[in-house]
C-alpha positions as CSV (number, residue, x, y, z in Angstrom):
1,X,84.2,130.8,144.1
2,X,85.5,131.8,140.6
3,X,82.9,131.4,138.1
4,X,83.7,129.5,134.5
5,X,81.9,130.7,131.6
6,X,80.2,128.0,129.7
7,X,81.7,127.5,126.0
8,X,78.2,127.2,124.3
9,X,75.8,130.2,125.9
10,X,78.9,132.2,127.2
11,X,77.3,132.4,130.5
12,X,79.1,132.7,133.5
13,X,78.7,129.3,136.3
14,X,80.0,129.1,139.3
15,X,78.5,125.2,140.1
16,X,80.5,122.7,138.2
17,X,78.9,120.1,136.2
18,X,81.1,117.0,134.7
19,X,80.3,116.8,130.4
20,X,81.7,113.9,128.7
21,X,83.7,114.6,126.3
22,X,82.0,111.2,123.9
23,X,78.3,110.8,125.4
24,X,78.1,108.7,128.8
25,X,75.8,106.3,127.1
26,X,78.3,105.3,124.4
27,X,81.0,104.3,127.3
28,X,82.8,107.9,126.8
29,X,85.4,107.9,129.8
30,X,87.0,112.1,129.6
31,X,85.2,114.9,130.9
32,X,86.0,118.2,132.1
33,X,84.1,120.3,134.7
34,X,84.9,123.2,133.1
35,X,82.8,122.8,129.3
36,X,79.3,123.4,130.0
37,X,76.8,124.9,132.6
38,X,73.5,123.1,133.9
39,X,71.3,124.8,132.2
40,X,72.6,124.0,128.2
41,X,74.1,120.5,129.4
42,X,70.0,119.7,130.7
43,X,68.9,121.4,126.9
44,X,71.4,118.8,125.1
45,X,70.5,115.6,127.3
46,X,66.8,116.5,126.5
47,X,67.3,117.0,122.9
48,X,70.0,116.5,120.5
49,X,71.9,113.7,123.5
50,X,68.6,112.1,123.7
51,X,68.2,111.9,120.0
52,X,71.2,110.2,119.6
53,X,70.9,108.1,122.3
54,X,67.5,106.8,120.6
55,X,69.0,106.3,116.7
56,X,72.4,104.5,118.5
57,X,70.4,101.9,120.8
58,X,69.9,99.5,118.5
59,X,73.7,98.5,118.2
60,X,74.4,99.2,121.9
61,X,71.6,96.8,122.7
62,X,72.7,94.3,120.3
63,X,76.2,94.0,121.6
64,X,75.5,94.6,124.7
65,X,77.6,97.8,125.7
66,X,76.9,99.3,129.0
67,X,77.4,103.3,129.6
68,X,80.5,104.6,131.4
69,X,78.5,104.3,134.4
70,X,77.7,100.6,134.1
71,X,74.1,101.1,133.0
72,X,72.7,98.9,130.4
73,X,70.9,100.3,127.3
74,X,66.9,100.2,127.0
75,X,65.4,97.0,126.2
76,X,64.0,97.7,122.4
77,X,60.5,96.5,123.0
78,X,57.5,95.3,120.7
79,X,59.0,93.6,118.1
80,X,56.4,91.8,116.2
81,X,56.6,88.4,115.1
82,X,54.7,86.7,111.8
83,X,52.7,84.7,113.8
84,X,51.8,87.9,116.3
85,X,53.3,87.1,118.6
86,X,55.5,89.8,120.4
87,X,59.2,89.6,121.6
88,X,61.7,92.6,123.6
89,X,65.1,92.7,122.8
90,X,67.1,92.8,125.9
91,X,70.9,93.4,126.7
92,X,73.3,91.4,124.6
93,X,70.6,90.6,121.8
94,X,68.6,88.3,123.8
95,X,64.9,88.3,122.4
96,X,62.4,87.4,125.1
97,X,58.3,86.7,124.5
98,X,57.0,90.4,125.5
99,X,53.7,88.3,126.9
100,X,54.1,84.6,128.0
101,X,51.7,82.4,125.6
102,X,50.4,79.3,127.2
103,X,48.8,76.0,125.3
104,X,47.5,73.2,127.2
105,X,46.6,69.9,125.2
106,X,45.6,66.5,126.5
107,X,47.0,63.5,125.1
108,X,45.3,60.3,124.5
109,X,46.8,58.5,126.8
110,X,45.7,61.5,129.4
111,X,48.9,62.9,129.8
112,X,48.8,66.9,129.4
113,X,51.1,68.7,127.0
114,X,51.7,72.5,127.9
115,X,53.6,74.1,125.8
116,X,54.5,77.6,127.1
117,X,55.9,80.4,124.8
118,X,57.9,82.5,127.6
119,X,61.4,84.4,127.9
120,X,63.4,82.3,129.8
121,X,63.8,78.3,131.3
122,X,63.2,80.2,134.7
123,X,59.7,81.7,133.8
124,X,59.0,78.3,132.3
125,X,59.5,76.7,135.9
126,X,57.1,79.3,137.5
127,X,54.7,78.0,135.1
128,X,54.9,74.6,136.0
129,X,54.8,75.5,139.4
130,X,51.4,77.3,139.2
131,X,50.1,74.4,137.6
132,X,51.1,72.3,140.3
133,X,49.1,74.7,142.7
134,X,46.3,74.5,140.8
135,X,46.5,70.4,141.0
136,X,46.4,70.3,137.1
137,X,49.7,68.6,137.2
138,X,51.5,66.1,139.8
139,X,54.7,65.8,138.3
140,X,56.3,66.6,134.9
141,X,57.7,63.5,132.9
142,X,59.4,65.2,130.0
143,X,60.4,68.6,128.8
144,X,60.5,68.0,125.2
145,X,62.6,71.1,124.2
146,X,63.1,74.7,123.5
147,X,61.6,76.6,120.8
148,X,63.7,79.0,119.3
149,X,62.8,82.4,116.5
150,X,63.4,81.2,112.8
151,X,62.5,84.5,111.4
152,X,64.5,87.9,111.3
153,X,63.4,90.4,113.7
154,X,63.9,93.8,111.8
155,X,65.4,96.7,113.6
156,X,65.8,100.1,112.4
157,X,69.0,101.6,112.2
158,X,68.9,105.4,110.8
159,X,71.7,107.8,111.7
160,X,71.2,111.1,110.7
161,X,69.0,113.9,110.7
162,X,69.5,117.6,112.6
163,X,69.3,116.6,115.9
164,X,71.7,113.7,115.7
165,X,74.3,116.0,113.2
166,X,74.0,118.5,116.0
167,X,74.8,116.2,118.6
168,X,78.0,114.8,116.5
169,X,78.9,118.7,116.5
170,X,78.9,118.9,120.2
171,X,81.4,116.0,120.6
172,X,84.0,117.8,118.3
173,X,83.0,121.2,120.1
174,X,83.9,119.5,123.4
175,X,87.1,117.9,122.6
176,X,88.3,121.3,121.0
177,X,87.6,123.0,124.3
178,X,89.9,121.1,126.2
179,X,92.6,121.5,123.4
180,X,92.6,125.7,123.2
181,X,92.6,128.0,126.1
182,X,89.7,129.2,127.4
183,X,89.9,133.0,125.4
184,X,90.4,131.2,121.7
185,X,87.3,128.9,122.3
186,X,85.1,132.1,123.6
187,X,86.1,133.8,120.2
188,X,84.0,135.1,118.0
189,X,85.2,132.3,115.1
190,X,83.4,129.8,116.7
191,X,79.4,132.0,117.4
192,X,78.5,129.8,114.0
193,X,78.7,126.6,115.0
194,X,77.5,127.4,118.7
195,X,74.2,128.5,117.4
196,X,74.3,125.7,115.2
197,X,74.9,123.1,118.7
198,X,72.4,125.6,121.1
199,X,69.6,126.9,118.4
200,X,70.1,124.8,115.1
201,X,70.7,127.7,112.8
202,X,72.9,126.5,110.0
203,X,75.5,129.3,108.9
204,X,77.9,129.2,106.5
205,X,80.8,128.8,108.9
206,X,80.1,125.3,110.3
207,X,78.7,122.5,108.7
208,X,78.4,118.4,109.4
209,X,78.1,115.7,107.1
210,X,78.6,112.0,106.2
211,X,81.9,110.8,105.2
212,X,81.8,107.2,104.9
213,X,85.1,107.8,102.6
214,X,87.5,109.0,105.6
215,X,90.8,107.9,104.6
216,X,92.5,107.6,107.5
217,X,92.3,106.5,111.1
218,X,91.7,108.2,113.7
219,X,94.5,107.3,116.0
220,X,95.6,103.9,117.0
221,X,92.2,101.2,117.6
222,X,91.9,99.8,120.8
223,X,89.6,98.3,120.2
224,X,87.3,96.8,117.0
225,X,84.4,99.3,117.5
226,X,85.9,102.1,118.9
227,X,84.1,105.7,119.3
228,X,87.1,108.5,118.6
229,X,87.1,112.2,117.5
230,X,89.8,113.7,115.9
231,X,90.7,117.0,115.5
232,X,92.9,119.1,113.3
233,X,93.5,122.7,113.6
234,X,95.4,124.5,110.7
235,X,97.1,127.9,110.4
236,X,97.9,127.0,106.8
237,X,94.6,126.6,105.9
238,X,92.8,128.6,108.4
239,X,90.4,126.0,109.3
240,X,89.5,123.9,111.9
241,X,88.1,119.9,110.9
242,X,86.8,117.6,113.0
243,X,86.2,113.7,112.5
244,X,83.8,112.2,115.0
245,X,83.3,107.9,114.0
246,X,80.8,105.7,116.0
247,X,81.6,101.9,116.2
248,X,84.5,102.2,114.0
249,X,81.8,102.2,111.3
250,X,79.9,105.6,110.5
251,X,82.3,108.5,110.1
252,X,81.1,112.4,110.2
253,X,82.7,115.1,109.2
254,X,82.6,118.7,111.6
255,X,83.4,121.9,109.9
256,X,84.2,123.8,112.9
257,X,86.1,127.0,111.8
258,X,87.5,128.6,108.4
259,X,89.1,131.8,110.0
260,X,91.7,130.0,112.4
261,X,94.8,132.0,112.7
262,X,96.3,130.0,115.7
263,X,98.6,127.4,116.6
264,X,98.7,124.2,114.4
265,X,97.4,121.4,116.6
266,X,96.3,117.9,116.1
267,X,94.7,115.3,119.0
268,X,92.5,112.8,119.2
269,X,90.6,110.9,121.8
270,X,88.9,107.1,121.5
271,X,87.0,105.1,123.5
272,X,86.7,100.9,123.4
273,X,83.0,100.3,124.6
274,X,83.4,96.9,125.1
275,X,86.2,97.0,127.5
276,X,85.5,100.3,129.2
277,X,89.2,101.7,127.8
278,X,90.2,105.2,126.3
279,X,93.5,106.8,125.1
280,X,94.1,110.0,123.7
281,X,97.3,111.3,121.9
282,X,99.0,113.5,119.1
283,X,97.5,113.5,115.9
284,X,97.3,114.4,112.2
285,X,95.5,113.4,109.2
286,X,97.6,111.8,106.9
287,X,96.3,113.2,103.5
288,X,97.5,116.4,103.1
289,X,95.1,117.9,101.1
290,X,92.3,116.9,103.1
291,X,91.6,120.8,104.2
292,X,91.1,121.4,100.4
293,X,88.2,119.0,100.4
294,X,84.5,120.6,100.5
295,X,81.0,119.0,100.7
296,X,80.8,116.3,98.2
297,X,77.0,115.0,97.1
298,X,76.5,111.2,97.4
299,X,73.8,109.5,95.8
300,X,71.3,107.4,98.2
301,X,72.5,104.5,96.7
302,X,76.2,105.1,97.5
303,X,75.3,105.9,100.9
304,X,73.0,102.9,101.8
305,X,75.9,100.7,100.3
306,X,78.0,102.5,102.8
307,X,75.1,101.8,105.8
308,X,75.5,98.3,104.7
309,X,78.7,97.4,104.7
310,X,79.1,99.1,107.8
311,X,76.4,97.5,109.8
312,X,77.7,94.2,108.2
313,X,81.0,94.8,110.1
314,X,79.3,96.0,113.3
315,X,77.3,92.4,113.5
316,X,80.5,90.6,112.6
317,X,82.4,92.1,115.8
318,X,79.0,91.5,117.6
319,X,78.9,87.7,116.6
320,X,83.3,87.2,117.6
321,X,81.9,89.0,121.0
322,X,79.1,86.7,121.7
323,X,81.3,83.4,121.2
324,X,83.9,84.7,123.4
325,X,81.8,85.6,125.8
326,X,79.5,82.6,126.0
327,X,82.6,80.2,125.4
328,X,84.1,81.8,128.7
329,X,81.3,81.4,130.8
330,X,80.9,78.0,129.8
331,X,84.4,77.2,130.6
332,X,84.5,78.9,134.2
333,X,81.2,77.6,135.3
334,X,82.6,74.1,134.1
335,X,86.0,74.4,136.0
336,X,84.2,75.4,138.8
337,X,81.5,72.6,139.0
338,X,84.3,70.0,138.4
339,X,87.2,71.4,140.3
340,X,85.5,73.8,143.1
341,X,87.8,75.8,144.8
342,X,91.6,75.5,145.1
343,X,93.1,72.9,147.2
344,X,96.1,71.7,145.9
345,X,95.1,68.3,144.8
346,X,96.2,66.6,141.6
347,X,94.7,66.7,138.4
348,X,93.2,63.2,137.0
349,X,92.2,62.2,133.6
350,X,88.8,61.8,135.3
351,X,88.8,65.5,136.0
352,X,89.6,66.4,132.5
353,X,87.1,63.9,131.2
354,X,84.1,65.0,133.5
355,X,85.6,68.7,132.5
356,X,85.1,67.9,128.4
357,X,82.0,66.8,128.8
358,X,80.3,69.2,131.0
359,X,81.6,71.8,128.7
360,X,79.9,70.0,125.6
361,X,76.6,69.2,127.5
362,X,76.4,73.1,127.7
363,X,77.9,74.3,124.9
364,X,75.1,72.1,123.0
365,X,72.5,73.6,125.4
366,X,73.4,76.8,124.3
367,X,73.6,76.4,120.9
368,X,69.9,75.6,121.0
369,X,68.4,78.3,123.1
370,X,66.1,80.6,122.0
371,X,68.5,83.6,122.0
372,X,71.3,82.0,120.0
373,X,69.2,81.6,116.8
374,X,67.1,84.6,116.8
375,X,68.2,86.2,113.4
376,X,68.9,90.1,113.1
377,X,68.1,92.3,110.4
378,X,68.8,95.8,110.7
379,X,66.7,98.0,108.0
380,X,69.0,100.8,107.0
């Protein structure tokens, strides 16, 4: 079997091992066998990947993104409440009580009152149930309501520090594998910013860094919170820039190489999360003297106003998702209690009648739930 050297340790493998080109867990779709060996690709999953992976959950829980493989992101858990009580924040932004709370009261006129502070209508039941077991309760006359959170539940969002500017390096590193042949991205050029990736020994020839003032875009959006990388390789200049951008939102920079002497090239590669799509094409930056541009200092402020405004658009795409979505399932589950399965007979105004108002009794239903009013607050 031939063997393939791996592109960050320049050992030679012979087993090959699929590396995406954008993280798994952020719905990347493109990989190549031929990138990295077992032994670095199980180094990066268990430090700089995992890193990310932890600092990016927040938003992948919130609007409910699943991995390329269909996997959902990890419940954020303990989120504390005023009051104390606890709540997990599951798939899609739903908070659920961590640990059901259960009040009992009897009424004057005997009647018992349980009010149960629980995740779901369906725990709720259960509750009931083991009431009913116990012979505490007969039968239940009313259920008063639902409860929902009136306060903001504050999640971190912090993106940055070396592991997670290591990891952004990797996705540029990968795409440019796939773009030069096997003998240019073994060269010597690129030894800085592979010790950077492997070891996280800073050299003067690579570097990462926020820019939150990218000009351009990096090929054409399919999506509203699209992951992409860009690259840009320039004789003229003799450097090599990458452009990595999560969510459509937070941009980094990737100085891969200032002694490039091959041919001029320019590609990029995006991914749609919430649709599972990718595309990948010809590219080039459309300010020409962006190779001229070197490290510029922001000031905190400027950068948490940046943090801001691009978390601000992040919740706004998450909050158009979560009324398409819900007003979707509302309608099919509504055709299909009215109308069941196809059989060719006519349409009545009764239909249509019984179909309006089974969409409003659970549109209303909805719009009172716990989950639909919990409040989000991301501290930057």
């Amino acid at each position: 079997m031939n063997k393939i050297t791996c592109v960050y340790c320049k050992t030679p493998f012979s087993e090959p091992h699929d590396e995406h080109i954008i993280p798994n867990f952020l719905g990347g779709r493109k990989k190549s066998a031929n990138i990295v060996c077992v032994k670095c690709n199980s180094e990066f999953g268990r430090t700089v990947e995992a890193e990310m992976s932890k600092q990016l959950n927040s938003l992948r829980v919130i609007l409910g993104l699943l991995s390329s493989r269909g996997k959902k992101a990890p419940s954020i858990k303990g989120i504390k409440l005023k009051d104390g009580r606890i709540v997990n924040l599951n798939h899609g932004g739903k908070p659920v009580f961590a640990v059901p709370r259960i009040e009992k009261e009897r009424q004057p006129d005997g009647t018992l009152c349980i009010k149960a502070f629980v995740g779901s209508e369906k725990q709720f039941k259960q509750i009931i149930k083991g009431h009913k077991r116990k012979g505490e309760i007969k039968n239940v006359a009313k259920v008063k309501g639902q409860e929902y959170i009136k306060e903001y539940l504050p999640l971190n969002l912090s993106l940055g520090g070396p592991d997670f500017f290591r990891a952004t390096a990797k996705i540029a590193f990968n795409f440019l594998a796939i773009l030069l042949s096997r003998e240019e991205i073994l060269s010597s050029q690129f030894d800085p910013l592979r010790d950077y990736i492997r070891k996280g020994e800073i050299s003067k020839g690579a570097s990462v860094w926020y820019d939150f003032d990218c000009p351009f875009a990096l090929g054409t959006p399919i999506g509203p919170i699209d992951h992409s990388v860009a690259i840009a390789c320039d004789p003229e200049s003799n450097k090599i820039i990458s452009w990595v951008r999560f969510y459509h939102s937070f941009c980094f920079r990737v100085e891969i190489s200032n002694t490039y002497q091959g041919e001029k090239i320019g590609a990029y590669y995006r991914v749609n999360p919430i649709e599972s799509k990718d595309s990948e094409d010809k590219w080039w930056p459309d300010d020409p003297n962006i190779f001229k541009k070197s490290f510029v200092h922001q000031s905190i402020h400027n950068m948490y106003e940046k943090m801001v405004e691009a978390t601000g658009y992040i919740l706004e795409r998450w909050q158009d998702k979560s009324y398409n979505d819900i007003t979707h399932e509302i309608t099919e589950k509504c055709m299909q209690e009215v109308f069941g399965k196809p059989d060719g007979r006519i349409i009545t105004e009764e239909d249509i009648s019984k179909l309006a108002e089974c969409i409003a009794e659970r549109y209303v239903k909805f719009a009172f739930r716990l989950d639909s009013k919990a409040n989000i607050k991301m501290n930057k």
